[in-house]
C-alpha positions in Angstrom: 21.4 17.6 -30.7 24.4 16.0 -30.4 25.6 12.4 -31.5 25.9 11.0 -27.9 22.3 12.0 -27.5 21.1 10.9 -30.8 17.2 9.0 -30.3 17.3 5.9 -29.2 15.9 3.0 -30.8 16.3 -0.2 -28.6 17.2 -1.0 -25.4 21.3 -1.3 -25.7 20.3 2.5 -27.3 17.7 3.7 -24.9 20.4 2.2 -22.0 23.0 4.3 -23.5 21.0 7.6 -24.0 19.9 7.2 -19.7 23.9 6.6 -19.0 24.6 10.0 -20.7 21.9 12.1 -19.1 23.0 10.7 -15.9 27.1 11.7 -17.1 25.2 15.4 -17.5 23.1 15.2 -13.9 26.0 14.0 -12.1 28.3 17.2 -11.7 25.4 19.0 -11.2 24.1 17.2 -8.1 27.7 16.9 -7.1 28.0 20.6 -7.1 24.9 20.9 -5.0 25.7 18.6 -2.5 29.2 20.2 -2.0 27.3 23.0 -0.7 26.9 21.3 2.6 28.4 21.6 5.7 29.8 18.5 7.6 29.0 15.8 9.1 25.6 16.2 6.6 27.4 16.5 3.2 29.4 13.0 3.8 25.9 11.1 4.7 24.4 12.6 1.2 27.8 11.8 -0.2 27.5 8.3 1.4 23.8 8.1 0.3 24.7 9.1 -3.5 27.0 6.4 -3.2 30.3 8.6 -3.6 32.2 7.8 -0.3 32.3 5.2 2.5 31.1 5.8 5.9 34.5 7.6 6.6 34.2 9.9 3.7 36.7 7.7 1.7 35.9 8.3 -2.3 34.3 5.6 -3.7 33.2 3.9 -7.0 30.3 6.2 -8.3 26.7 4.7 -8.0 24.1 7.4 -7.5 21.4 5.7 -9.0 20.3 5.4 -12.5 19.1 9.1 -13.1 15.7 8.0 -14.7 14.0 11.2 -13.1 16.3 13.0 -14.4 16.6 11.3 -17.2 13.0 12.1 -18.2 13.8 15.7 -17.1 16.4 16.1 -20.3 14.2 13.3 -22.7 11.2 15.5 -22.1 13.5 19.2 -23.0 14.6 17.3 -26.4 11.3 16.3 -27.3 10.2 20.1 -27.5 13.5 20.6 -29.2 15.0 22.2 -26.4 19.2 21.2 -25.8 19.6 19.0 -22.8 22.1 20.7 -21.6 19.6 23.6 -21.0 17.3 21.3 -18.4 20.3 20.1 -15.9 18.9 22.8 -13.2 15.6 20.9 -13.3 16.9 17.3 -13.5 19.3 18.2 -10.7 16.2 19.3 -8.5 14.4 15.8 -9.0 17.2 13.9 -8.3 17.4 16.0 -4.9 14.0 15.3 -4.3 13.8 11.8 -5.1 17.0 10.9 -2.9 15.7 13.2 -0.1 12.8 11.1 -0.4 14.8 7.9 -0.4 16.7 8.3 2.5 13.3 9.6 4.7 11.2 6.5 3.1 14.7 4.1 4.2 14.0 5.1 7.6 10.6 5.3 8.2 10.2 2.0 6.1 13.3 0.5 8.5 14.9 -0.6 4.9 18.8 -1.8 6.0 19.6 -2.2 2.1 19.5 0.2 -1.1 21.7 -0.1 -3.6 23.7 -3.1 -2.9 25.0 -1.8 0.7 23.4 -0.3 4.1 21.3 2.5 4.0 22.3 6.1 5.8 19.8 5.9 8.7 21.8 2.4 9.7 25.2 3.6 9.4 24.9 7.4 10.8 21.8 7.3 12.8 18.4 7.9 12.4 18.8 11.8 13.2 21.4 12.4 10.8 19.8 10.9 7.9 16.7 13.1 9.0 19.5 16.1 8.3 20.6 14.9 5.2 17.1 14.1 3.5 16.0 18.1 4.5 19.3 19.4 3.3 18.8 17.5 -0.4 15.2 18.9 -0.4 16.4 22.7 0.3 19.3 22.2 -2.3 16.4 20.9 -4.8 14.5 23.6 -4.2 17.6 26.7 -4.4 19.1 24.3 -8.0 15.6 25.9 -9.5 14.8 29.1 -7.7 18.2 30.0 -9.7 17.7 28.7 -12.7 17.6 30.8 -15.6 15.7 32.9 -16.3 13.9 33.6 -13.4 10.4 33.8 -15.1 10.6 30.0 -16.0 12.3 29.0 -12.9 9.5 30.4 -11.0 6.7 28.4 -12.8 9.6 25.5 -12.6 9.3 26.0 -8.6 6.1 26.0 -8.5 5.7 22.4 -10.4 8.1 20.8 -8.5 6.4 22.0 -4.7 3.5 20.9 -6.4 4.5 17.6 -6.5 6.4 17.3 -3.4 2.7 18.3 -1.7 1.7 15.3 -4.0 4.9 12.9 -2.7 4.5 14.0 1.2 0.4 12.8 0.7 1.2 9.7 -0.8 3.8 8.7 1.6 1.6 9.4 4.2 -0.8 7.4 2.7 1.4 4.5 2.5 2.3 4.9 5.9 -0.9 4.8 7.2 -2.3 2.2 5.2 0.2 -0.5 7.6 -1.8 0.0 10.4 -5.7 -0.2 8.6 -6.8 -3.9 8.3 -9.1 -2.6 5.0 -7.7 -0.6 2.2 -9.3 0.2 -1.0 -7.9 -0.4 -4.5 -8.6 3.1 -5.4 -7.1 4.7 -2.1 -3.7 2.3 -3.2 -4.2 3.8 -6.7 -4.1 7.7 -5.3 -1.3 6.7 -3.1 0.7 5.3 -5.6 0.2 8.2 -7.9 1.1 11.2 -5.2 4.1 8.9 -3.8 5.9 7.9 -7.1 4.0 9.1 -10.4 3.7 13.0 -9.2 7.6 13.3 -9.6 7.6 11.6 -12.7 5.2 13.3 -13.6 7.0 16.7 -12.8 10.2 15.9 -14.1 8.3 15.6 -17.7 6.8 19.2 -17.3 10.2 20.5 -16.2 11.7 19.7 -19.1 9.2 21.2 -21.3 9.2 24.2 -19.3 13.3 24.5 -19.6 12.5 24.4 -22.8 10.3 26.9 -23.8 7.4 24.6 -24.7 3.9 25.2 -25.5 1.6 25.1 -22.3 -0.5 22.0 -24.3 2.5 19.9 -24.6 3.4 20.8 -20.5 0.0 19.5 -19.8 0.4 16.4 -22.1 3.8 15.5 -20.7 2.8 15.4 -17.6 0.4 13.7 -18.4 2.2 11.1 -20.1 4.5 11.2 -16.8 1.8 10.6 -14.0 0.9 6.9 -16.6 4.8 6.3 -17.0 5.2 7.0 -13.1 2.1 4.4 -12.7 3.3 1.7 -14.3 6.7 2.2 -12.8 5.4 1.7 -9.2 3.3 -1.1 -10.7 6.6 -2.7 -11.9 7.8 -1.8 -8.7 5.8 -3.5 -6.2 5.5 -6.9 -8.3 9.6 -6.7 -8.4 8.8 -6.1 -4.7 7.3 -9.6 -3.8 8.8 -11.7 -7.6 12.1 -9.7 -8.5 15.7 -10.8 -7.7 17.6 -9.0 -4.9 20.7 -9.6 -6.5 19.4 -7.2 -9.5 17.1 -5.3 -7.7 20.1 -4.2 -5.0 16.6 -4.4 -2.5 15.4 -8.0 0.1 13.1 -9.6 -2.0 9.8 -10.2 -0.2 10.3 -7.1 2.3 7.1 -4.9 1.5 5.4 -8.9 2.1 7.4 -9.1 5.5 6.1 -5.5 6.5 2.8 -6.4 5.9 2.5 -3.5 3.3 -0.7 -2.6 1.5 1.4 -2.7 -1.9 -1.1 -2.8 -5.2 -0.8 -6.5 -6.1 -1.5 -7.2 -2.0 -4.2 -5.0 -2.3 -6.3 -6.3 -5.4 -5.4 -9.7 -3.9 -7.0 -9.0 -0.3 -10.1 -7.5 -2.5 -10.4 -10.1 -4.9 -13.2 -11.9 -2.2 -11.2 -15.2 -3.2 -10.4 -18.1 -1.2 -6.8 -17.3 -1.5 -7.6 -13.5 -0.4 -9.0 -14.5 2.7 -6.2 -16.9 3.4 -3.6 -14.1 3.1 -6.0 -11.6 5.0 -5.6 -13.7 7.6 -1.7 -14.2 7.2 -1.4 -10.4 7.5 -3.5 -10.2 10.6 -1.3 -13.0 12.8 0.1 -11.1 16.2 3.5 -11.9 15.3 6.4 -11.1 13.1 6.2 -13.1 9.7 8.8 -15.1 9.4 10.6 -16.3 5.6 8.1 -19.4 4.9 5.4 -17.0 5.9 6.4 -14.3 3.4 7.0 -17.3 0.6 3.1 -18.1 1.6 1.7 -15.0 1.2 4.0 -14.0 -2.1 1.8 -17.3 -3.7 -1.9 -16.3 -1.9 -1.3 -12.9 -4.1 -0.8 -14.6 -7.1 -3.4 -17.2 -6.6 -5.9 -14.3 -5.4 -4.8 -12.6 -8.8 -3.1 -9.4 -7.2 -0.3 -10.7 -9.7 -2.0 -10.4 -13.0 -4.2 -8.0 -12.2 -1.3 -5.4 -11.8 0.5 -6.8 -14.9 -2.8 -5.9 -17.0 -2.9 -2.3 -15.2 0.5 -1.8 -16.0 -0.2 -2.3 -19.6 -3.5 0.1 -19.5 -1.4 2.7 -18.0 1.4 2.4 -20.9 -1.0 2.7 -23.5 -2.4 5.7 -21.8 1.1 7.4 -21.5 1.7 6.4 -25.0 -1.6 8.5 -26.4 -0.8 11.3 -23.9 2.1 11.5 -25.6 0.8 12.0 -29.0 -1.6 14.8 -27.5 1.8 16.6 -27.4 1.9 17.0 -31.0 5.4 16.1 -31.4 7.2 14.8 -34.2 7.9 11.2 -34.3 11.6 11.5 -34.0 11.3 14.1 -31.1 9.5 11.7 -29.4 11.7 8.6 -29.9 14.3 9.2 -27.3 11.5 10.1 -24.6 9.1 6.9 -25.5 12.5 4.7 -25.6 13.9 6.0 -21.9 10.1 5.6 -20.5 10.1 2.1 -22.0 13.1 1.3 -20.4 12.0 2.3 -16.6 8.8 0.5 -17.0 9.7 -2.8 -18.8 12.2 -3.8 -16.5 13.7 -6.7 -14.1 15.4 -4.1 -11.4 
């Protein structure tokens, strides 16, 4: 292992140990994308944040990496070298930005990442194109992988959990136009839409790595809790976080009437303030800002809010014992319990 990825032990170190696994993704992804033919390669460029709409360079800011991120963590807790897993964190980067630029649209998001999203600067169709062209590049960065043994099983985890993604999407979808959804249909959503890559990106890693088919199993494992508590974290940032850290409207999921998890246990909770809000989502008309600043406090007075702090916490503990099923040593595990910390105990 070398010093730049040296285990982390706090946040300023866990911080630093996601910036360099993203320095490693980076070319990687950039190398796939350049595979594409124009006018689609500048709206992924665009999308990945590398150009303007004119295809301009531009200040890189792809994201954070975490997927990825988890990819390379999860390889170096086996005691497999990071640089060894780049094929598979690559391929969950695709998917998760071929995700986000589908999810943009069909959510009508105008914002990620601080400026407008592809579908409103290139049209709906285009971003379409661009989001199918990330997913075929995800799936090619694996097929080729070496060797081809490992990248077959690798293959096969990653459709896995893009059958998992679609099912939760559609979920989530759905769930906009049902005036009743359950807290355990949210749950399953949830997982398929946001822990199942997670999820896979932990068992990718073990899997570039050589590792033992107990310690695949336990990492993803420990991935599907790390991915719940991310959308968790996710959809109270959703209704409570600041836009100006989160890059994202505050209170949109609220203005969309979405069935998020905290909206959920809220609207189930048979309290006063449950009803109220039940009947906030059900008025014929668009919500408006003092509308969405009323039903942000009918969740927390229904307990939507604190009931998906505490579920947060289960699921952490959970990924924390899944990770000891793994039977690593405590140092191999450091860098991977300090990176999942990081994405699930935060403010953006």
């Amino acid at each position: 292992m070398t010093p730049a990825l040296a285990l982390a032990t706090d946040t300023r170190d866990a911080w630093a140990l996601l910036s360099r696994y993203r320095q490693l993704t980076g070319p990687r992804l950039r190398q796939a994308v350049e595979q594409l033919t124009e006018p689609v390669r500048t709206i992924a460029r665009y999308h990945f944040g590398w150009c303007d709409e004119n295809g301009t360079p531009t200040q890189d800011g792809w994201g954070k990496g975490v997927r990825g991120g988890l990819v390379l963590a999860s390889a170096q807790a086996v005691g497999g070298p990071a640089d060894q897993a780049l094929s598979g964190a690559a391929a969950v980067e695709l998917v998760h930005n071929f995700s986000l630029l589908h999810d943009d649209l069909m959510d009508r998001d105008r914002v990620r990442r601080g400026r407008p999203t592809a579908w409103s600067v290139f049209g709906e169709a285009q971003a379409v194109l661009a989001g199918d062209a990330l997913l075929a590049l995800a799936l090619n960065t694996l097929a080729c992988a070496p060797p081809p043994p490992a990248s077959a099983t690798a293959t096969q985890e990653l459709c896995g959990a893009l059958l998992e993604l679609v099912a939760g999407q559609g979920s989530d979808l759905a769930f906009e136009s049902r005036s009743e959804v359950g807290l355990e249909d949210c749950l399953t959503m949830a997982a398929g839409k946001t822990a199942s890559l997670l999820a896979a990106a932990c068992a990718l890693g073990v899997l570039s790595a050589d590792g033992a088919p107990h310690q695949v199993s336990a990492l993803r494992s420990f991935g599907h809790h790390v991915g719940m508590v991310f959308q968790l974290v996710d959809d109270l940032l959703g209704i409570w976080g600041d836009s100006g850290a989160t890059g994202k409207a505050t209170g949109g999921d609220l203005r969309r009437r979405k069935k998020s998890l905290p909206v959920v246990a809220a609207l189930g909770s048979g309290s006063e303030a449950g009803c109220r809000l039940a009947e906030l989502y059900g008025l014929p008309r668009p919500l408006d800002d003092a509308d969405v600043t009323r039903a942000a406090r009918l969740v927390e007075e229904a307990g939507g809010r604190r009931w998906a702090e505490r579920e947060a916490v289960r699921h952490w503990e959970q990924a924390r014992e899944e990770l000891s099923r793994a039977g690593l040593e405590p140092e191999a595990a450091g860098g991977l319990l300090a990176l999942a910390r990081l994405i699930t105990h935060r403010d953006r």
